[in-house]
N, C-alpha and C positions, 0 to 999 in steps of 0.2 A: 323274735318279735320285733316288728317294727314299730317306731314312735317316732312322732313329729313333733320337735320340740315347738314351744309356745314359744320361747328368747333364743331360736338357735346361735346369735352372734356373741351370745355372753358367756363365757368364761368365767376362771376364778379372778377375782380381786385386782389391781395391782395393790391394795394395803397389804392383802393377805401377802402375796407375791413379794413386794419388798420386808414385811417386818419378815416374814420367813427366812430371807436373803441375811437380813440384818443377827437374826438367832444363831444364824449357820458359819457365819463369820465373826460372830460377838461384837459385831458394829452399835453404834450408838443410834436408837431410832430414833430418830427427828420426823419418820415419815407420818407413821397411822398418829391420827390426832385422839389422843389422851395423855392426861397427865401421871406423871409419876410417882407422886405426892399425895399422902391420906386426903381425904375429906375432912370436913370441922369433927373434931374429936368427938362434940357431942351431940352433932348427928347419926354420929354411931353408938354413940351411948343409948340416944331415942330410940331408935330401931331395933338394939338388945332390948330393950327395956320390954317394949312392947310386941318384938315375942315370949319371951318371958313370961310376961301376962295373958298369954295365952292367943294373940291376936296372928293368925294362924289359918283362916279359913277364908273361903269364898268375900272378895270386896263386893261392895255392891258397882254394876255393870258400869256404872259411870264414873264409878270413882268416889271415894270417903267421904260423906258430905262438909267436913271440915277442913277436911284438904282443901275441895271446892270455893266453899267460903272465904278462906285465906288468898286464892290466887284471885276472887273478885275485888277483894281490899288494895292487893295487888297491881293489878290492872288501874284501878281508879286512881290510887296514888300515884303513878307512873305517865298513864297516858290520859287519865281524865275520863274512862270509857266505863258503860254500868253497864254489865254482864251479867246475866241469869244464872243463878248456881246451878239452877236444877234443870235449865234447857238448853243453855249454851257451853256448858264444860262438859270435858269429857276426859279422864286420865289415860293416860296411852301410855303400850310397852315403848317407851323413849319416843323421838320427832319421828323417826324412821316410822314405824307403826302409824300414827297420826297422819302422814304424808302420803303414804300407802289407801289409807283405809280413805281418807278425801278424795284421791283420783279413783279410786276402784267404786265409790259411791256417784260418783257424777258424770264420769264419761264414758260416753257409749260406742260402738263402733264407727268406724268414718269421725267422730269426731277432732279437730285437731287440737294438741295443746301446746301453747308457746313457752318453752326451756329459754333462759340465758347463760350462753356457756362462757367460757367455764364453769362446768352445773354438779354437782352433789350427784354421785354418779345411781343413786337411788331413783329418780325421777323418771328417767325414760324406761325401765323395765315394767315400772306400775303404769303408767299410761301406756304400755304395748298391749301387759297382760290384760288391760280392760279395752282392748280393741280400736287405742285411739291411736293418731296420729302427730307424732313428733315435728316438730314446726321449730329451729334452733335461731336462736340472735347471738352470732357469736361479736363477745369483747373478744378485744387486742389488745394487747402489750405496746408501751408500759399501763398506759393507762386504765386500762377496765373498766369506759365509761360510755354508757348508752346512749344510743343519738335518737332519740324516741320518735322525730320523721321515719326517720329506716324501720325502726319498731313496728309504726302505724301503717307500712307497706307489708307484714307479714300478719295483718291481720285481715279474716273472710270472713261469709256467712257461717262458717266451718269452725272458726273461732271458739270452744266451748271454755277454754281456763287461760289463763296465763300467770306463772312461779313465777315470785321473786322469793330472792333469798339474800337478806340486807340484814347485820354485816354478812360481807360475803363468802363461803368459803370456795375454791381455796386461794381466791385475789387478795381478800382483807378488804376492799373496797366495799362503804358503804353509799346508800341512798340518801343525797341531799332533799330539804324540803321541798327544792324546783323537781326533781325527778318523780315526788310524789304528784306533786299538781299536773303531771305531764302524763303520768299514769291515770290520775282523774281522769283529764280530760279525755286520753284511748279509750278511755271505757264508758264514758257517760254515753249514754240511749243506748248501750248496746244490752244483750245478757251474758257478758261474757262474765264468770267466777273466776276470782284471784285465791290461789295458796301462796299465803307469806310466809315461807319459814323463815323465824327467827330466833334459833336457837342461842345465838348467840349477842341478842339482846343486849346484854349487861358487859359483854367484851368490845368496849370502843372508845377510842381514845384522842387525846390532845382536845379535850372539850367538848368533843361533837353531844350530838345529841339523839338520840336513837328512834328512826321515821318510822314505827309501828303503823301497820294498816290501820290500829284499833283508836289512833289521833285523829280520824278522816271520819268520821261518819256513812259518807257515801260509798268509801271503799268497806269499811268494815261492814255494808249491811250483805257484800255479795262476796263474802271474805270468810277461806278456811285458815287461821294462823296455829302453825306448831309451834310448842317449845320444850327445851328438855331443862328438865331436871337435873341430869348427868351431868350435861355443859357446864351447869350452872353451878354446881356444888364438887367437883372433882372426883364423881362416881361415875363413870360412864358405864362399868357393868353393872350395874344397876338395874340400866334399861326403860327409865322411867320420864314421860314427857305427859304433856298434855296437848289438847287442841279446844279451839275457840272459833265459835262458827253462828253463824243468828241460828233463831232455833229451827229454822227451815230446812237449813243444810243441816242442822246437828242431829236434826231427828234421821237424814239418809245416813249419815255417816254414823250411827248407832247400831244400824241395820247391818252394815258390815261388820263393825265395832265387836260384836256380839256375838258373831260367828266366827269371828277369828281366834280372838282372844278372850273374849268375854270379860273379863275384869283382872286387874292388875295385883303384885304382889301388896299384902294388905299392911302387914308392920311397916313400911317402909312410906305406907300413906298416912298414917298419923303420927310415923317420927317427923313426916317433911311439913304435917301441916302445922306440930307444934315447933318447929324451925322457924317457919316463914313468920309467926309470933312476931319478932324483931327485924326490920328491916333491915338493920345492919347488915343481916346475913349475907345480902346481893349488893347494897351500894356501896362497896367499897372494893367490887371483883375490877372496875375499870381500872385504879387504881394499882391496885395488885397485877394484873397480866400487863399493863401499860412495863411496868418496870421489866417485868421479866423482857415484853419487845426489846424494850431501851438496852438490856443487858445483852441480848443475843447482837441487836447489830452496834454496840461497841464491842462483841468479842469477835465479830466477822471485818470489823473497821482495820485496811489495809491488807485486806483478801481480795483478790481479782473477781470475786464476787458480787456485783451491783445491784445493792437491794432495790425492791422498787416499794410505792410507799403500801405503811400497813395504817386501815384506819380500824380494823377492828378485827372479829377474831383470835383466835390464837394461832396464828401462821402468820409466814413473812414469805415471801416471794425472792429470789435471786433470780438474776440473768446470768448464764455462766459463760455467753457467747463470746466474751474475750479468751477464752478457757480452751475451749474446745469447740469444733466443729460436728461433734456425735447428736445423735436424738437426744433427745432426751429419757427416754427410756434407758437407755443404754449409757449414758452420761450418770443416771442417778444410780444404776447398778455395779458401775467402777465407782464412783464415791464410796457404795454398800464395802466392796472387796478390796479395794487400794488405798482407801482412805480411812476407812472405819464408820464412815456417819451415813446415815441412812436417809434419805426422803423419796420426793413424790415426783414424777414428771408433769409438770403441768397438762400436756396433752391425752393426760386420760380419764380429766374430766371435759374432753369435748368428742364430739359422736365422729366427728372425722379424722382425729387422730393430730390435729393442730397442733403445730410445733413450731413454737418461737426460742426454744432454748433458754425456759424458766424450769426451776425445780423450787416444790412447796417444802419448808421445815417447820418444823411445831416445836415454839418454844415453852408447853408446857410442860415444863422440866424446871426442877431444880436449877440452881444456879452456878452447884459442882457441873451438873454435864452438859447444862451450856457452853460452859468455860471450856473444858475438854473438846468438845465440838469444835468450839470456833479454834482453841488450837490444831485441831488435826484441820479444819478446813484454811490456815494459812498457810500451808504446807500446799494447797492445789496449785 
């Protein structure tokens, strides 16, 4: 039988690809981003609890209405924006799902959408499989900062979305307020639709402040925004995000919603939504992964490795070009075998295979296998 694949360019992983590398060698992974580290103890308590109780069956398709409710509180407290429980949320299996089901709801074939790479390598497969057109803004090293004239040249009548993804993975770089006013402006009299994923929200650091579409009015009314739950709480199998869209968009993006996955694991929505109760629970994550940053590049401080800066995220960026003259691919896979630590080549989240000789680690780890990390990488 013959079959024409829909992604023929796509392959497995390189996450998959290196943590595999890393298992097979007993390396330390710094590549695939999650942490090592339980969850808040009694968020797992919540979730025993309420299966327990029997809560076990069918959510409803949009998600717990108190879940709901919580992240409206949520929202207002953070960015000042008032959201519809019942027509602009929607709980999603994690951002991935949310990110998926927005492009698969709004673009049609021939349309194009605009990626900035280095991009979250989930994006361009969802706007192939809905027939659209990939359109890329690629950052440079060191900086990873967009020069939004160049921007405003890759936009057409063709124009149907343009991602962002602020903090960013896997640069660390985020969107300053002028980047957002600059984003206005590309898009004012157009109809072009923004997906902001911003999973990672609540990880950013040295005081910044976090540019949510949902601060903007004018962006948020033509705005699909993910976010996960996983990121945010040290569960990423889990699986569990949400999306925030006016109710125009919320009502297409239900449509898919519905047939894909239909509604989400249920206990797990009213452990998070009797969680989110206290705010503590999230304003104190800046804090917390700021140290862990701080810890990894003093444990890389006087390694031939030149970090470049992280404003957010849980990743940090190396240049290892004083090091070696290899790809990067092949660079992070002797680290994997010769060294023990595992990461990411930066050039595999850009569609052309970009290689400046960065590689991504994830300091969501303890602060035992940082420490061992940065020892086995002063050794390079």
């Amino acid at each position: 039988m013959e079959l024409q694949s829909k992604l023929p360019t796509v392959g497995t992983t390189i996450f998959s690809v290196m943590s595999a590398l890393a298992r097979k060698h007993e390396a330390i992974n710094l590549s695939q981003g999650f942490p090592n580290y339980s969850s808040d103890h009694r968020l797992l308590e919540l979730t025993n609890a309420y299966m327990q109780k029997g809560y076990n069956q069918y959510a409803p398709m949009i998600g717990v209405q108190l879940l709901r409710e919580r992240i409206v509180q949520k929202v207002e407290k953070l960015y000042g924006a008032k959201v519809h429980p019942e027509q602009e949320i929607t709980i999603t299996v994690g951002a991935t799902e949310a990110i998926f089901t927005a492009i698969t709801a709004v673009v049609h074939p021939g349309d194009e959408v605009i990626i900035i790479e280095p991009a979250y390598d989930s994006y361009q497969p969802a706007i192939e499989l809905a027939g659209g057109k990939v359109i890329c803004y690629e950052l440079a090293a060191p900086d990873y900062r967009v020069d939004w004239e160049k921007m405003a040249g890759l936009v057409s009548e063709k124009t149907r979305m343009i991602i962002i993804n602020t903090p960013q993975n896997p640069t660390g770089k985020t969107f300053s307020a002028q980047d957002m006013e600059a984003l206005r402006k590309l898009v004012r009299a157009t109809n072009i639709l923004i997906l902001s994923d911003e999973v990672y929200e609540h990880l950013i650091y040295d005081g910044r402040e976090h540019q949510s579409v949902l601060r903007y009015p004018d962006l948020w009314e033509r705005s699909f925004v993910s976010f996960s739950f996983g990121k945010t709480f040290h569960n990423t199998g889990w699986r569990i995000g949400y999306c925030l869209a006016p109710a125009f968009l919320m009502k297409e993006f239900r449509k898919v919603h519905q047939f894909n996955v239909f509604s989400i694991m249920t206990p797990i929505q009213h452990a998070l939504a009797d969680f989110l109760e206290e705010p503590a629970s999230y304003m104190g994550l800046s804090d917390f992964y700021q140290q862990k940053r701080d810890f990894l590049l003093e444990a890389m401080e006087g390694s031939r490795f030149r970090p470049l800066a992280c404003e957010g995220t849980y990743f940090c960026l190396f240049d290892y070009s004083e090091i070696s003259e290899a790809s990067d691919v092949d660079f992070a896979k002797q680290m994997t075998t010769d060294y023990g630590v595992a990461a990411i080549p930066v050039s595999a989240f850009y569609a052309n295979g970009r290689d400046e000789r960065v590689i991504r680690l994830c300091f969501a780890k303890t602060e035992e296998v940082l420490e061992q990390a940065g020892e086995l990488l002063q050794k390079v």
